[in-house]
C-alpha positions as CSV (number, residue, x, y, z in Angstrom):
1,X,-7.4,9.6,-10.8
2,X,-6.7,6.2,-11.6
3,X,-6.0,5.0,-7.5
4,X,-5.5,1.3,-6.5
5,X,-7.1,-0.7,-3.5
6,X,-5.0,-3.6,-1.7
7,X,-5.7,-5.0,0.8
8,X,-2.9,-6.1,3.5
9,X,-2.8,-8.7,6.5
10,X,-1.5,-8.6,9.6
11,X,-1.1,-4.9,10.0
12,X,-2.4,-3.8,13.6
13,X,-1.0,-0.3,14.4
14,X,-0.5,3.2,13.8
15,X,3.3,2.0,13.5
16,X,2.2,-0.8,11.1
17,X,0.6,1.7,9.5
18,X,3.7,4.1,9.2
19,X,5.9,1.5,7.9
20,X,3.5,0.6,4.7
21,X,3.3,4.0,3.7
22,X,6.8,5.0,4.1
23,X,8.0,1.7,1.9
24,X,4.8,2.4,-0.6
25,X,5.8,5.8,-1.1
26,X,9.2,5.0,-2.5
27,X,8.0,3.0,-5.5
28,X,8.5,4.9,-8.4
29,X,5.5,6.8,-9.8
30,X,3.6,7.1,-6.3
31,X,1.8,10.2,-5.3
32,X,0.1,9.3,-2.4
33,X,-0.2,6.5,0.1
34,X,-3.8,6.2,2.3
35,X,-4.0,3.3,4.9
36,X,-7.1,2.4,6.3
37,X,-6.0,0.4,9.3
38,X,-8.7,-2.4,10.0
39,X,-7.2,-4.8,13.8
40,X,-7.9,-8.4,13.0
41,X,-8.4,-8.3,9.1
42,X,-7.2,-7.0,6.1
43,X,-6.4,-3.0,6.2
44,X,-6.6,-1.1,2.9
45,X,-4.0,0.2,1.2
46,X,-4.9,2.8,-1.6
47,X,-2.1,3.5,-3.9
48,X,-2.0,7.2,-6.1
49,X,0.0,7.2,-8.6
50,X,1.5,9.9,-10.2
51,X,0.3,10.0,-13.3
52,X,-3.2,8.7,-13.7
53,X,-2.6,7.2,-16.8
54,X,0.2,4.9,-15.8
55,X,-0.8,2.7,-12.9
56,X,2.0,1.9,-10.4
57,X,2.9,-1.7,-11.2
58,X,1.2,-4.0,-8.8
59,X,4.5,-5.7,-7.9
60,X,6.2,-3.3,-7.1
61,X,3.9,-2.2,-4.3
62,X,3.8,-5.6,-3.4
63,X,7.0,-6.0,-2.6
64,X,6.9,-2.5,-0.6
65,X,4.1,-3.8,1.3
66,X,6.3,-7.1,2.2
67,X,9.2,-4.8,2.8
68,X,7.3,-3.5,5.6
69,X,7.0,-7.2,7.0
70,X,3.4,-7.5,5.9
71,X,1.5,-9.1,2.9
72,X,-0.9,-8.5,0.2
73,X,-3.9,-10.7,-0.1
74,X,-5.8,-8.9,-3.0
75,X,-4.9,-6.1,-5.1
């Protein structure tokens, strides 16, 4: 499967947490959301999609992420 790293500041909580994968989630073509929290630098946000041969546009789930009130650094 075809999954996508970002990575996210300012995130520092299971809430923080909560909010990026709900938002993420909702972009069209997502399968799965995994957040790997990381207090004090840049958590991970790995993106499924939902078919593995059509990546989720990387603005979409960059405007999901900021949505959520935080910001992608690197995707």
């Amino acid at each position: 499967m075809d999954m996508t790293d970002y990575l996210v500041q300012g995130m520092t909580c299971a809430h923080c947490v909560a909010s990026v994968t709900e938002e993420v989630s909702a972009v069209p073509g997502v399968a799965g959301v995994d957040v790997r929290l990381v207090v004090g630098g840049s958590s991970v946000v790995t993106v499924r999609p939902a078919d593995p041969g059509s990546p989720v546009a990387d603005d979409a789930v960059e405007a999901a992420v900021e949505e959520a009130g935080y910001r992608v650094v690197q995707s």
